[in-house]
C-alpha positions as CSV (number, residue, x, y, z in Angstrom):
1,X,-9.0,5.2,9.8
2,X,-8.8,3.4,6.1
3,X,-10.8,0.5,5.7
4,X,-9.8,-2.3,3.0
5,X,-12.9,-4.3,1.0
6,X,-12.0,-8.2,0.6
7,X,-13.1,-8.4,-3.1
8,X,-10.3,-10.5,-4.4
9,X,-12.7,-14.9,-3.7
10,X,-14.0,-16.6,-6.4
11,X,-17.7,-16.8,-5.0
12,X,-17.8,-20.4,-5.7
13,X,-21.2,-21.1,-4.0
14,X,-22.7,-18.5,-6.1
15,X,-21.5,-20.0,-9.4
16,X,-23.6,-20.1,-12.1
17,X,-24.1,-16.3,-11.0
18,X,-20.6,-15.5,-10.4
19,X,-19.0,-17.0,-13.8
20,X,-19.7,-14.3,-15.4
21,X,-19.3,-11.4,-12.6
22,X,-16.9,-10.9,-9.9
23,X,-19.2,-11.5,-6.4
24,X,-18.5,-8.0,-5.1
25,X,-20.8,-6.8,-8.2
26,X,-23.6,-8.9,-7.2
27,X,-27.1,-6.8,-7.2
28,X,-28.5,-6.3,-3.9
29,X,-31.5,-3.5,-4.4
30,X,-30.4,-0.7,-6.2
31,X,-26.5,-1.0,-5.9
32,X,-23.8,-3.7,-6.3
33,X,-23.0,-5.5,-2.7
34,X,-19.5,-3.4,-3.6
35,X,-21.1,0.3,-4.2
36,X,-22.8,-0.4,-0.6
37,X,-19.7,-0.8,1.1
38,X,-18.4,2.1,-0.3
39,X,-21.2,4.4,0.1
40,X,-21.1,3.2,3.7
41,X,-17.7,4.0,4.1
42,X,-18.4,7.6,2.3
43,X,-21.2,8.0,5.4
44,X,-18.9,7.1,8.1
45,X,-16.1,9.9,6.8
46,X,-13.8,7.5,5.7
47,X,-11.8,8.9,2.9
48,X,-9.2,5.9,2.0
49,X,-10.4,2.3,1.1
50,X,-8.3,-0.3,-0.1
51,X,-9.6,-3.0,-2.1
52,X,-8.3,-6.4,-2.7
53,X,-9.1,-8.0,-6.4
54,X,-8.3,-11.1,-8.2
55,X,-10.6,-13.3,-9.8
56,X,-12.4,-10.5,-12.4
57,X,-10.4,-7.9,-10.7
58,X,-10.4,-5.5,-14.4
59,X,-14.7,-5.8,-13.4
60,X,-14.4,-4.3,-10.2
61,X,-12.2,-1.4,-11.6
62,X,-13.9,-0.6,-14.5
63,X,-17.8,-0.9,-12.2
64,X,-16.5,2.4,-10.5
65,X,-14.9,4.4,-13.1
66,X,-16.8,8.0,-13.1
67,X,-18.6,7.3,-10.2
68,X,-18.2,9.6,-7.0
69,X,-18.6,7.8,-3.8
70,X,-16.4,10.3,-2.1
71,X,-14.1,8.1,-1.1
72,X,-9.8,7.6,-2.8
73,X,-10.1,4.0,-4.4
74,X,-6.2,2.2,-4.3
75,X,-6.5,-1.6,-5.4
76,X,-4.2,-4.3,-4.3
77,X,-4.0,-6.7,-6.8
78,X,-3.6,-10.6,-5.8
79,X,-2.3,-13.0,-8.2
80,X,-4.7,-16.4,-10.1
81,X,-6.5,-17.8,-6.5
82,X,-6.1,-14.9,-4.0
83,X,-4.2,-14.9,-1.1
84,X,-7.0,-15.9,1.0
85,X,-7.8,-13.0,3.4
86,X,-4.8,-13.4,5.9
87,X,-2.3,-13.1,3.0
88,X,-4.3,-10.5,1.3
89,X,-4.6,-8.0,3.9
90,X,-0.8,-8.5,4.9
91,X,0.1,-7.3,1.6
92,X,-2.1,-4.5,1.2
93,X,-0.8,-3.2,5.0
94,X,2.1,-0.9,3.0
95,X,-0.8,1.2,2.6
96,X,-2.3,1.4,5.7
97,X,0.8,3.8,7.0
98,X,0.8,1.2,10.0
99,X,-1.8,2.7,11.8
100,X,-5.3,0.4,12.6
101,X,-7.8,-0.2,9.7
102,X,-11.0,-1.5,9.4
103,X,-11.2,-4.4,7.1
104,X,-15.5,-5.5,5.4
105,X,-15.8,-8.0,3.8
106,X,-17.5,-7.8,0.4
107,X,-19.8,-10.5,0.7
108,X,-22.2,-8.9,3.1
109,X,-25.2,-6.6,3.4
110,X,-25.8,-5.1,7.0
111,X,-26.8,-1.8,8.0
112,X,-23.9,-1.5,10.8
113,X,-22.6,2.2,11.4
114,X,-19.0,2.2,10.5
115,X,-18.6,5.3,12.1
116,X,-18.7,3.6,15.2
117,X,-16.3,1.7,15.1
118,X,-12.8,3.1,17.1
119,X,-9.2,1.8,17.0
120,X,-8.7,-1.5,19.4
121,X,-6.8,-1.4,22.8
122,X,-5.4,-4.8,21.2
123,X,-5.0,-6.2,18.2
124,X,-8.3,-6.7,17.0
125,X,-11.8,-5.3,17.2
126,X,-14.6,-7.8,15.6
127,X,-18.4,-7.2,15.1
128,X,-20.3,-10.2,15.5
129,X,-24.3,-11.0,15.2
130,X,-26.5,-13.6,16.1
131,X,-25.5,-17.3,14.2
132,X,-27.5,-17.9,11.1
133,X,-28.9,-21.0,10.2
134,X,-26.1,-21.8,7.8
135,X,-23.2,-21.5,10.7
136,X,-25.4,-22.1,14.2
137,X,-22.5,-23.1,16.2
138,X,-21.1,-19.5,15.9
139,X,-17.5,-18.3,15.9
140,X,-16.3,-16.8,19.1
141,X,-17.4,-16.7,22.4
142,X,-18.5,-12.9,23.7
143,X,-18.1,-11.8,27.5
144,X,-17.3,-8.4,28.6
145,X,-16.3,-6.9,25.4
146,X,-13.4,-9.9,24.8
147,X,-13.7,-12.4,22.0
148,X,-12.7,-16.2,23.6
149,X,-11.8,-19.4,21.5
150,X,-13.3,-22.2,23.8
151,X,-16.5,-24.1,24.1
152,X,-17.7,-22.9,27.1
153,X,-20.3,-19.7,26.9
154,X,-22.4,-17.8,24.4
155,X,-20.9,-18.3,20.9
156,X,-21.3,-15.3,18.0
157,X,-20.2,-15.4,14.2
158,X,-18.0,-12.8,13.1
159,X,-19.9,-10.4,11.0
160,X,-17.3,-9.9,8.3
161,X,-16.3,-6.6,9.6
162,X,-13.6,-5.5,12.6
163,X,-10.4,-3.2,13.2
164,X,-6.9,-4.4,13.0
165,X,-3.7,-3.3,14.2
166,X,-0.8,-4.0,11.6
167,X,1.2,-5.8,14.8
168,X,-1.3,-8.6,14.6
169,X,0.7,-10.0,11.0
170,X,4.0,-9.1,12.4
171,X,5.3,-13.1,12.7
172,X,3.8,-13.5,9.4
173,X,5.5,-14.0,6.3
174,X,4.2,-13.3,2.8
175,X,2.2,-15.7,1.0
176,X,-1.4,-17.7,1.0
177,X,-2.7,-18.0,4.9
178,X,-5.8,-17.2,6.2
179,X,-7.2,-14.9,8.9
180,X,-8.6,-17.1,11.6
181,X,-5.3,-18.8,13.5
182,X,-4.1,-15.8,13.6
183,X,-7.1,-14.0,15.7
184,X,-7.3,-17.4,17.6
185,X,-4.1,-16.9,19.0
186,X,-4.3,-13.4,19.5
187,X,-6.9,-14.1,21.6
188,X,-5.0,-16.1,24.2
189,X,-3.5,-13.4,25.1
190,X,-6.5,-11.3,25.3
191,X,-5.9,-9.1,22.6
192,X,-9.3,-9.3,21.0
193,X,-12.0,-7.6,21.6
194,X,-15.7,-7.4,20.1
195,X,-19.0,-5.9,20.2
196,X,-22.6,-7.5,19.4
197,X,-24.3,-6.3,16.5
198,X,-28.4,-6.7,16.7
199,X,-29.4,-5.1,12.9
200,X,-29.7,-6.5,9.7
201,X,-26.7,-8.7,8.2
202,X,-27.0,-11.4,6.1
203,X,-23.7,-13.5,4.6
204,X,-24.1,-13.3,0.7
205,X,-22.9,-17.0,0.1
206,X,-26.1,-18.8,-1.8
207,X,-28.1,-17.7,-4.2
208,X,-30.9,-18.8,-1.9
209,X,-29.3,-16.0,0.5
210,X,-28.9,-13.4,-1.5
211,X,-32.4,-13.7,-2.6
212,X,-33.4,-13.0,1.0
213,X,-31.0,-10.0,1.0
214,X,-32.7,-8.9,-2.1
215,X,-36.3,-9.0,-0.9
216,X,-35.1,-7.2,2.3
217,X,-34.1,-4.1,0.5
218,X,-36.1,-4.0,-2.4
């Protein structure tokens, strides 16, 4: 499979940090929360990686020029504000050849094994951990393997990182929308599945949070 890395936010609650650099190019140990990603993907054998850019996008193409991760770079550029990740991924899927893709977000560090990851029986696969503090009321509800979008049972957060068929954007049209109603209604129909992920993630989006990334792997 390709996998696409959503590069292309602003990082708003990492600003004054990210007025200067793209978030993706955020220091996390000794590589950028970027150069992670794709040294993960280089570990799992995947050979294609899209990535999204926008705000700072020339940053993120000039922070990997000359450096081998193994991996074929191809970027899809968003215009000024993004496309905000539903309309971002639909028009980077020309390049997925419309076969299933894995899509990370770049605002993570985790130590999940991409390589495990397998194309869905539906429409969409979804890691999800344990809620952090900043978003205890979770995501998703996980039983048997299927993601649910009710009340009732033991909620998840989405990890930032899953598996999506192309069909799942097919009523879309092109343009600014995000992820979420989309995966909500796909799950009505049962055509979500998930897994629980019990290593280390942590969601990138305060300096106070980084910081804890930070002291992890240094």
């Amino acid at each position: 499979m390709k996998a696409m890395i959503l590069a292309a936010g602003r990082g708003e609650r990492l600003r004054p940090l990210t007025d200067t650099i793209p978030k993706p190019l955020v220091q996390v140990g000794r590589l950028s929360l970027l150069e992670w990603h794709l040294e993960n993907c280089q570990r799992a054998g995947i050979s294609d990686v899209v990535i999204n850019v926008s705000y700072l996008g020339e940053q993120i193409k000039n922070s990997v020029v000359g450096q081998d991760f193994g991996v074929n770079i191809v970027y899809s550029d968003e215009p000024d504000g993004a496309l905000e990740t539903g309309g971002g991924i639909m028009q980077a899927l020309p390049l997925f050849d419309g076969q299933a893709f894995i899509v990370i977000n770049s605002d993570i560090w985790t130590d999940y094994p991409l390589e495990q990851l397998r194309q869905p029986q539906g429409l969409a696969h979804l890691v999800m951990v344990d809620n952090p503090p900043q978003h205890p009321q979770g995501d998703f509800v996980l039983q048997q393997g299927q993601l649910h979008n009710r009340s009732e049972g033991k909620r998840y957060t989405y990890s930032g990182i899953g598996v999506y068929r192309p069909e799942l954007f097919t009523d879309c049209q092109p343009g600014r929308f995000p992820l979420a109603p989309l995966l909500k209604q796909a799950m009505q129909s049962g055509q979500v599945s998930g897994e629980y992920f019990a290593g280390q993630w942590y969601d990138i989006g305060t300096p106070d949070r980084l910081q804890q990334a930070r002291d992890l792997v240094e």
